[in-house]
C-alpha positions as CSV (number, residue, x, y, z in Angstrom):
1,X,-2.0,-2.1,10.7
2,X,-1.4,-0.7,6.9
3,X,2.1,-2.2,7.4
4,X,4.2,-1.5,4.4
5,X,4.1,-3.3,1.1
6,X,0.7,-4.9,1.9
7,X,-2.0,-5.2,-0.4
8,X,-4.2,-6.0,1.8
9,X,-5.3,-2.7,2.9
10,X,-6.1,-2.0,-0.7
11,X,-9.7,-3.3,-0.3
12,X,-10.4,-2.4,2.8
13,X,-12.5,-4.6,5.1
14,X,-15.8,-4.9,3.2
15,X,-15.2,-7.4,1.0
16,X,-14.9,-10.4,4.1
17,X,-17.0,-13.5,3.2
18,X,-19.4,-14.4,5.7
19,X,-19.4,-17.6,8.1
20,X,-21.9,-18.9,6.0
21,X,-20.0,-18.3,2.9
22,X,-16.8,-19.5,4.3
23,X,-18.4,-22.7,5.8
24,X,-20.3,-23.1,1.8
25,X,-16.4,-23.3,0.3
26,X,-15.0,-25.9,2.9
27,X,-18.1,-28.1,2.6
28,X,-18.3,-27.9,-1.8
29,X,-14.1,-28.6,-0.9
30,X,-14.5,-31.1,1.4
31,X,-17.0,-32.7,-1.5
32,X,-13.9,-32.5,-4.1
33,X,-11.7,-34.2,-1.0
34,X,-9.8,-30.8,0.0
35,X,-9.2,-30.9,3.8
36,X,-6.5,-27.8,4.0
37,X,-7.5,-24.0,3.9
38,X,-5.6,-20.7,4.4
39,X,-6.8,-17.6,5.6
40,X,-5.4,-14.1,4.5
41,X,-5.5,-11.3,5.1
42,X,-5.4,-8.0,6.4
43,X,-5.5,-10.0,9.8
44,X,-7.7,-13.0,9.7
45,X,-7.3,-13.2,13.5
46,X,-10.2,-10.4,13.6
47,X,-12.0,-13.2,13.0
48,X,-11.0,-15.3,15.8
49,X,-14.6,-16.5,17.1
50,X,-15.4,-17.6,13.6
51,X,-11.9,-19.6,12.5
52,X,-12.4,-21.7,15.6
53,X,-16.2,-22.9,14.8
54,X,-15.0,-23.6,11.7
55,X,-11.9,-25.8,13.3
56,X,-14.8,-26.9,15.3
57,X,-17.3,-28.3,12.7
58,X,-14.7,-29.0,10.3
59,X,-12.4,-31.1,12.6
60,X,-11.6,-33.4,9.8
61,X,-10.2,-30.3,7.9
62,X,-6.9,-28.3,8.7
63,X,-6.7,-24.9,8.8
64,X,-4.1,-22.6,8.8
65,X,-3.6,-17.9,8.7
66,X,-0.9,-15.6,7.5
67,X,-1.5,-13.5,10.6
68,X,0.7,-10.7,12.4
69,X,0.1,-12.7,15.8
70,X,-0.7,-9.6,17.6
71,X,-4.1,-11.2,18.5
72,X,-3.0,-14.4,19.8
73,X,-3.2,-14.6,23.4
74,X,-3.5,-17.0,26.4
75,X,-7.5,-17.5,25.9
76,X,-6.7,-18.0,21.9
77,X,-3.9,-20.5,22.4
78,X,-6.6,-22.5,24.6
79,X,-8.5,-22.4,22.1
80,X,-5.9,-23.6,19.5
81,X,-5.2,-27.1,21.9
82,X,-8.7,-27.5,22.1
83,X,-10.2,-27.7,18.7
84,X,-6.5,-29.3,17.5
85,X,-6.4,-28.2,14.1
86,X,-5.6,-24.5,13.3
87,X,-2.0,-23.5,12.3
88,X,-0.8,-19.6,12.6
89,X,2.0,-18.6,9.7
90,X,3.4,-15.8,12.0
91,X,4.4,-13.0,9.6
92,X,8.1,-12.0,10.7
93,X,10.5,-9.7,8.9
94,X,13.7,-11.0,11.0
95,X,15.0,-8.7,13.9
96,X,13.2,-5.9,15.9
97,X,14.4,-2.7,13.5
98,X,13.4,-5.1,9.8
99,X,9.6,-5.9,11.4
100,X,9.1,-2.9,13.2
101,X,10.1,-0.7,10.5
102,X,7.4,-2.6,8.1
103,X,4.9,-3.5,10.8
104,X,4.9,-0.7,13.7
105,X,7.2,0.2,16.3
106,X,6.4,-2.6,19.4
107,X,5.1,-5.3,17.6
108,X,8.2,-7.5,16.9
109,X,7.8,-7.4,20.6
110,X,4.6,-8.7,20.3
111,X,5.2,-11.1,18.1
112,X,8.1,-12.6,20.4
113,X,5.6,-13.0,23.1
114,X,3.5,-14.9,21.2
115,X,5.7,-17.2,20.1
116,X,6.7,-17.9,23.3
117,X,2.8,-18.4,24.4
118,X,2.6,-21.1,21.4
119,X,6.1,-22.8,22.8
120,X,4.8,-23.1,26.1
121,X,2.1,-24.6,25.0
122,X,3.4,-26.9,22.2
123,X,1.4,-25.4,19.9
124,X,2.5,-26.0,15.9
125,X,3.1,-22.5,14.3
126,X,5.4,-21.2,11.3
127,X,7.5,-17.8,10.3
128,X,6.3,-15.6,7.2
129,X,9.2,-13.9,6.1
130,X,9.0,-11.6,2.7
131,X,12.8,-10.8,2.3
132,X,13.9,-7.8,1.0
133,X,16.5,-5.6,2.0
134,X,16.7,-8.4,5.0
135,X,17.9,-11.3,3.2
136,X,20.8,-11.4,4.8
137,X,19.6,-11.4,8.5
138,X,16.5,-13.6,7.7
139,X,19.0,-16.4,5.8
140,X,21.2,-15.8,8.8
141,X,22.2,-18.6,11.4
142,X,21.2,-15.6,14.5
143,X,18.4,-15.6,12.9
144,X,17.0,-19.5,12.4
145,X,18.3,-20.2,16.4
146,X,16.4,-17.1,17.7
C-alpha cells in the first residue's frame, strides 16, 4: 500500500523468511519456552495460508500481526475461530480523513468492515494507532466508543 511513514516498503518484498524458516524460529523459541510471536510487516496477511499452518502446528503458541485488515474477510475469520490462536493488531489512524490520508482513500472503510466481521464473530483483535498530528482524535472519547 506504501502508506506514508512506513518503513516497510523500504525493503521491498524479497527479504520474507520462508515457512520453513519461520517454523525453524517458533520451534528453537518454543525450545527456550517462548509461546508468543508477532508478525510485521508490509502486510503479513499476504501470507495468510501460511500464518494459519503455523496456528495450526503450533497450537500451543499464540500468534499475533500488525496488519492493515484489508485482507481479512469472512473465509479468514473462519479460519481465525478455527485454529483459535491468531490475534490481528488492526493498524488505525483514528477517523476516515487521519487513515485515509496515511493509508489510501477507502480503506478506513475497509477497515470498519472488518472490525465489524471480527465482532460478529467474537473474534479477539486490537487497534494500532501511531499518533501524530491525530492525538487529539485518537486520545478522544468519539474516538475509544466508535
Amino acid at each position: 500500500m506504501h502508506c506514508t511513514g512506513c518503513w516497510a516498503a523500504e525493503y521491498g518484498n524479497k527479504l520474507n523468511l520462508t515457512f520453513d524458516e519461520i517454523d525453524n524460529i517458533i520451534q528453537q523459541g518454543k525450545a527456550l519456552g517462548i509461546y508468543m510471536y508477532i508478525y510485521t510487516g508490509g502486510e503479513p496477511l499476504v501470507r495468510k495460508k501460511d500464518i494459519i499452518r503455523l496456528c495450526e502446528k503450533h497450537s500451543d503458541c499464540v500468534f499475533l500481526c500488525f496488519t492493515n485488515a484489508t485482507l481479512i474477510d469472512e473465509a479468514f475469520a473462519d479460519e481465525m475461530l478455527r485454529v483459535k490462536n491468531f490475534v490481528p493488531a488492526i493498524s488505525l489512524e483514528g477517523f476516515e480523513d487521519a487513515t485515509d490520508s496515511r493509508r489510501g482513500t477507502g480503506v478506513y472503510q475497509k477497515v470498519i468492515d472488518a472490525i465489524g466481521l471480527l465482532r460478529r464473530k467474537k473474534l479477539l483483535y486490537g487497534i494500532s494507532a501511531c499518533y501524530t498530528c491525530n492525538f487529539d482524535s485518537i486520545t478522544s472519547e468519539a474516538f475509544s466508543t466508535s
